[in-house]
C-alpha positions in Angstrom: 33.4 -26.3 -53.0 31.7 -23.7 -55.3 29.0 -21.4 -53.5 25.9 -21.6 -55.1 24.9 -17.8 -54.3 21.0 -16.1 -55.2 20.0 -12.6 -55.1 16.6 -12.2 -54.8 15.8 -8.6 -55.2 11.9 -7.4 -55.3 10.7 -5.5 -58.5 9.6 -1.5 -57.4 8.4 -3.3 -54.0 6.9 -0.1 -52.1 5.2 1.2 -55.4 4.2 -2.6 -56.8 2.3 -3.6 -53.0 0.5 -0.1 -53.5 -0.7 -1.5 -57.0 -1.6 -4.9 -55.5 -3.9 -3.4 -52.9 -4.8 -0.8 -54.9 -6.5 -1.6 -58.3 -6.9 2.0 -59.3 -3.3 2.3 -59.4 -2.1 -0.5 -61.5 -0.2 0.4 -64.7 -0.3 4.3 -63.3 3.2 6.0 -62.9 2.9 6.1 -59.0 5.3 7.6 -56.0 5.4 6.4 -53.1 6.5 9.2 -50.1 6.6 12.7 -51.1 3.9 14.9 -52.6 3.6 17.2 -55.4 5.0 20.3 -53.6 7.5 19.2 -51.3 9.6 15.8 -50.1 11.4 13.1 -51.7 10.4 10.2 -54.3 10.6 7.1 -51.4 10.2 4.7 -54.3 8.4 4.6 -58.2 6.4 2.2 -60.2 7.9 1.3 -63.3 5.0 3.7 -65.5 7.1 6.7 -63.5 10.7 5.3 -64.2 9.7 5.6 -67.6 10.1 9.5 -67.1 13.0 9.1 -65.3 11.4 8.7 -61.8 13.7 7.4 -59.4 13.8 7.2 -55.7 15.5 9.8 -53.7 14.5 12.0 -56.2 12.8 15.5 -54.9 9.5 15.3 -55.9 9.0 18.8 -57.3 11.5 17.2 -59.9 9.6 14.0 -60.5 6.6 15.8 -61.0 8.2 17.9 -63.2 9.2 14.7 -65.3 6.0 12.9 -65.4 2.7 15.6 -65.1 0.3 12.8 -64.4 2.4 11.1 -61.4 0.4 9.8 -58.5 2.1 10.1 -55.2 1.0 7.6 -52.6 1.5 8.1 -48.9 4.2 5.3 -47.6 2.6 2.7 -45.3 5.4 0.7 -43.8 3.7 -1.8 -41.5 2.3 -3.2 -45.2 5.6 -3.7 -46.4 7.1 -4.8 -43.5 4.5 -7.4 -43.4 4.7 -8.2 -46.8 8.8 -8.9 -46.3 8.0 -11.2 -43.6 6.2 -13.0 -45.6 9.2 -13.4 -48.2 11.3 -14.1 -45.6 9.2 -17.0 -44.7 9.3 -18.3 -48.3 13.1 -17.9 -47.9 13.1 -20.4 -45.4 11.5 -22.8 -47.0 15.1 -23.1 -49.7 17.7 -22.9 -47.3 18.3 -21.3 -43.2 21.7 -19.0 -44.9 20.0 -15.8 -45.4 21.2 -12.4 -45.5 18.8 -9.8 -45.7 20.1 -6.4 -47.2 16.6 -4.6 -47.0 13.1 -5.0 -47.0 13.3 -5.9 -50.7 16.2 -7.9 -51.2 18.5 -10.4 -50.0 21.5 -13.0 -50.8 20.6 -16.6 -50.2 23.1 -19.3 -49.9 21.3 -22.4 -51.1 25.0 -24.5 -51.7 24.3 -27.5 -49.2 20.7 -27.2 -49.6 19.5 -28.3 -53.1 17.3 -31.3 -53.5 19.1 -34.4 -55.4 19.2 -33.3 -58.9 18.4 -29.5 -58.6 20.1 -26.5 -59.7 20.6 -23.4 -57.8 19.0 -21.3 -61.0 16.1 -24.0 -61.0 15.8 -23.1 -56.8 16.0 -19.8 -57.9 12.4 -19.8 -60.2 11.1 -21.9 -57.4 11.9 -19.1 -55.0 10.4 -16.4 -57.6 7.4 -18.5 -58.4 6.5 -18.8 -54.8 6.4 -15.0 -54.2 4.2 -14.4 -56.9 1.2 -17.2 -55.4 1.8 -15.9 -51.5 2.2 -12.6 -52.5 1.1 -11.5 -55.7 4.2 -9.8 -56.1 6.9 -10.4 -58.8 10.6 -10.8 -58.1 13.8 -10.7 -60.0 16.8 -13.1 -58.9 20.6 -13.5 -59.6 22.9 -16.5 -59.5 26.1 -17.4 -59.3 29.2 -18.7 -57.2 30.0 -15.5 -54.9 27.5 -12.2 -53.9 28.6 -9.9 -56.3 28.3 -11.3 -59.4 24.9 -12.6 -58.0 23.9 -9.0 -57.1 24.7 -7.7 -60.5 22.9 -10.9 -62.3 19.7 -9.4 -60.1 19.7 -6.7 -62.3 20.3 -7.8 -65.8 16.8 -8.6 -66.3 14.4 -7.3 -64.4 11.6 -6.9 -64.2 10.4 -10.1 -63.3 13.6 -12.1 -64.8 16.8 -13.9 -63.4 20.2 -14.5 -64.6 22.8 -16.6 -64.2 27.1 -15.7 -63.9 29.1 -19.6 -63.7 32.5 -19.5 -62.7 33.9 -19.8 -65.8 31.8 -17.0 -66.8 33.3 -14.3 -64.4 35.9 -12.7 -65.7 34.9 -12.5 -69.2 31.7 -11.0 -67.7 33.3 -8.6 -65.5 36.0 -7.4 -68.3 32.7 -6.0 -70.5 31.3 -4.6 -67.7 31.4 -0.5 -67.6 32.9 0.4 -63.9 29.7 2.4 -63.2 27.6 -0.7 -63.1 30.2 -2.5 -60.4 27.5 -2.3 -56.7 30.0 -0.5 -54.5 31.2 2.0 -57.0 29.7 5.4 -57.0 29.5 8.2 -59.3 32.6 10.0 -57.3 34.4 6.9 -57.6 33.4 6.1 -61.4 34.7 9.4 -62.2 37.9 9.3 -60.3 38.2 5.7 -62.3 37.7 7.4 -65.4 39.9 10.5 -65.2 42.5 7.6 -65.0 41.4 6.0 -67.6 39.3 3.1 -65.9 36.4 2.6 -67.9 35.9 -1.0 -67.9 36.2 -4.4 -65.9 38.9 -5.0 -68.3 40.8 -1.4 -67.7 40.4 -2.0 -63.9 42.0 -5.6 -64.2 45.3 -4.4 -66.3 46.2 -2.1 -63.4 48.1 -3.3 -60.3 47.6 -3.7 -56.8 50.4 -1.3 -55.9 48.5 1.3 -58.3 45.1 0.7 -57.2 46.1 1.3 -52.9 48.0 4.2 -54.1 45.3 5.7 -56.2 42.3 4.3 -53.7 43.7 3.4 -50.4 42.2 0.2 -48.9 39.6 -0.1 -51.8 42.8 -0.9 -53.6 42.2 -4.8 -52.7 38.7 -4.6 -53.6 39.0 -3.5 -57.1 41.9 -5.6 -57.8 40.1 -8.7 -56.3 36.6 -7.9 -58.5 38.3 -7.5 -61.7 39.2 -11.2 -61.3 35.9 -12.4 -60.0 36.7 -13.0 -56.5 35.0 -12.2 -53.4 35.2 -14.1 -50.6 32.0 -12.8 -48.8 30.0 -15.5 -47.4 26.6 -14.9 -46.7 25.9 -14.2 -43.0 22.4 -14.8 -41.7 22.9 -13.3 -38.3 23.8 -10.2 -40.2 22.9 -6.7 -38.3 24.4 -3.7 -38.8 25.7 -1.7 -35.9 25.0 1.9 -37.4 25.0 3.7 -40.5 25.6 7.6 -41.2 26.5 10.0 -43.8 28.5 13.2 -43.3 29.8 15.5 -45.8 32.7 18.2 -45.9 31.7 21.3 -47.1 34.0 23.8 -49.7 32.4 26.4 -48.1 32.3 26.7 -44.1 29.0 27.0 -42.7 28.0 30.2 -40.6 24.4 30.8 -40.1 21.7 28.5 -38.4 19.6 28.5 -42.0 22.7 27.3 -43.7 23.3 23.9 -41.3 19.7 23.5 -41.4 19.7 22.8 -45.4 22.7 21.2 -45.5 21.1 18.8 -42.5 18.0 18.4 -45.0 20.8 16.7 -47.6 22.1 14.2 -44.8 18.5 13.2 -43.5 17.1 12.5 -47.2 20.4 10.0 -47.8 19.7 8.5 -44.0 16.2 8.0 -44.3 16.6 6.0 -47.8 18.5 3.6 -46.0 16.4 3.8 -42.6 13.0 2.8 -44.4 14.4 0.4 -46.3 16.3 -1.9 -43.4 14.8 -4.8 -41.3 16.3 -3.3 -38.2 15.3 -0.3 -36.0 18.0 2.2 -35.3 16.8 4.1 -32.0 19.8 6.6 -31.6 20.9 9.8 -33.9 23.5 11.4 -33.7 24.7 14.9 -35.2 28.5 15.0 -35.5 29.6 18.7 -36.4 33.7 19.4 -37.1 34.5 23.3 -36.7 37.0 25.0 -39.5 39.7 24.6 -36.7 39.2 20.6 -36.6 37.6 20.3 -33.3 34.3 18.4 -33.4 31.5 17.9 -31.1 28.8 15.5 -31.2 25.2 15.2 -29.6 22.7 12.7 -29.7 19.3 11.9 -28.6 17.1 8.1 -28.3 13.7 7.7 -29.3 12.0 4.9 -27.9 10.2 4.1 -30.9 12.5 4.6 -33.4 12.5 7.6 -36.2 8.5 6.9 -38.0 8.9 9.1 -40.7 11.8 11.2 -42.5 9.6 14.6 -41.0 10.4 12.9 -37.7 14.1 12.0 -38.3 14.2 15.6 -39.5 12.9 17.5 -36.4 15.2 15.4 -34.0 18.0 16.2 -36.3 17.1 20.0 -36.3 16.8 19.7 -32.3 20.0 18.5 -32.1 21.6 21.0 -34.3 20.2 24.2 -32.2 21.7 22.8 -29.3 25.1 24.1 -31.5 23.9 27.6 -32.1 25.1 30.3 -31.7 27.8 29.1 -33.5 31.3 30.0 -31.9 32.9 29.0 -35.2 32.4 28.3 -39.0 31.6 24.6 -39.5 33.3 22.8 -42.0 32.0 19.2 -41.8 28.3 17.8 -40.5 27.5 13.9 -40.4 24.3 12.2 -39.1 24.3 8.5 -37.9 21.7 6.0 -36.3 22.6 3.6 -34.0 21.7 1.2 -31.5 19.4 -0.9 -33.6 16.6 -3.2 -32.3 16.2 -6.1 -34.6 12.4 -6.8 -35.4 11.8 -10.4 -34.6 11.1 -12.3 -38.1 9.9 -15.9 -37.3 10.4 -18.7 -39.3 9.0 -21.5 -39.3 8.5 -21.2 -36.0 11.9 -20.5 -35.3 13.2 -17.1 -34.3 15.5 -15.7 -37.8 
């Protein structure tokens, strides 16, 4: 049977639920996290992406782009709330949901369409729903497997949907520049391009044996997404055991002030993931590797989880002067969160 896969992926939700409670705000370039001085861009109305506002952004730099950028302090009980509520909408279509963030998530709606419906017509339903519980606007993606419906998410927003049918796939995919592909990043697009990989199309005219040897395990991936496959299915008991970021430095590290900025580059990538999840991760961990190879790791649990990326960034500093002195150059530092305490979502009565 062909899945009948949606993407429903909010439009600038942090900054567009500022605007909806805020009326002074609306049609304003608007930040949300971060302030003029000092932090990072947590998310941006579409006024500020006009300037080339993104999240993740510092904001000195964002401010730099737009001069009359509004930054708005985060308040993430409101969208937390407001994603229950979506979630409770979801419900409504079908029980196989997979919830990627606070914003976004894959809905299976294959054995759940009324007599006569279509998944793209379930999809407007779902979108028009939003709007009158909400006030919020949505963009959505269909098609028969989670990628293509994740990249039909974005070919029109805001506010828009698309559609990728089977027999679409691989015509759509060949057009496609590898850049766009979710799960390739810019190292990756440019390791893909020094090779000559530029679009679906290149990616699909090179083997499997050349794609393991050039990417390792990714190998099967690419191979399998230049042809439209992907076998995923969508998994609504779906919770993530941790998540981290590390990096290897060209330099090794030997002074307390240099591990401390190079920390501040790991906790700005962790905490645009952290905000953004369903789940509460309640354990970090600083991994450190030495320029000999030997590693050592420390953690520390807060109850209460990590409330702000100040907060996530004074527990990761703690755990870093627990290192110093340092008895040896450090070539390698990774943070991770773990042990993760679902929030509980109800349903319809029903615990998600």
């Amino acid at each position: 049977m062909t899945r009948k896969i949606i993407h429903i992926d909010m439009d600038a939700f942090f900054a567009s639920v500022e605007q909806r409670d805020n009326p002074e705000l609306r049609g304003k370039p608007i930040a949300v996290g971060g302030s003029a001085e000092r932090g990072v861009v947590a998310a941006a109305s579409y006024e500020a992406r006009i300037f080339g506002v993104r999240s993740a952004m510092p904001s000195v730099t964002a401010k730099r782009l737009c001069k009359d950028l509004i930054f708005v302090k985060s308040r993430f009980d409101a969208y937390k709330a407001v994603s229950q509520q979506i979630r409770q909408i979801f419900a409504e279509f079908t029980p196989l949901i997979e919830p990627l963030s606070l914003d976004e998530a894959y809905l299976d709606v294959t054995n759940y369409l009324p007599p006569g419906q279509t998944a793209y017509a379930t999809a407007k339903a779902i979108r028009r729903r939003i709007f009158e519980v909400t006030g919020l606007t949505a963009s959505a993606g269909v098609s028969y497997n989670k990628f293509f419906a994740k990249l039909a998410s974005d070919y029109r927003k805001p506010n828009g949907q698309f559609a990728v049918l089977p027999e679409q796939g691989e015509i759509f995919i060949e057009q496609l520049a590898v850049g766009k592909f979710h799960g390739i990043g810019p190292a990756t697009e440019k390791r893909m391009k020094d090779r000559g990989i530029h679009t679906g199309l290149d990616l699909k005219n090179k083997t499997l044996d050349y794609l393991l040897s050039e990417f390792g395990k990714a190998g099967t991936w690419y191979y399998n997404i230049a042809r439209g496959i992907d076998h995923r299915e969508v998994k609504s008991n779906r919770i993530r055991k941790s998540y981290g970021s590390e990096k290897t430095f060209s330099e090794d590290l030997t002074s307390e002030a240099e591990i401390i900025e190079k920390l501040a580059d790991l906790v700005e990538k962790m905490w645009k993931w952290y905000y953004s999840t369903p789940h509460q991760g309640t354990t970090l961990t600083l991994k450190a590797k030495y320029n000999d190879f030997n590693r050592i790791t420390r953690s520390r649990t807060i109850a209460g989880g990590f409330s702000s990326q100040e907060h996530l960034t004074d527990v990761a500093e703690q755990l870093a002067r627990t290192l110093l002195p340092l008895l040896k150059p450090v070539r390698l530092l990774g943070l991770s969160v773990s042990n993760f305490r679902a929030q509980e979502i109800v349903y319809q009565g029903e615990l998600f």
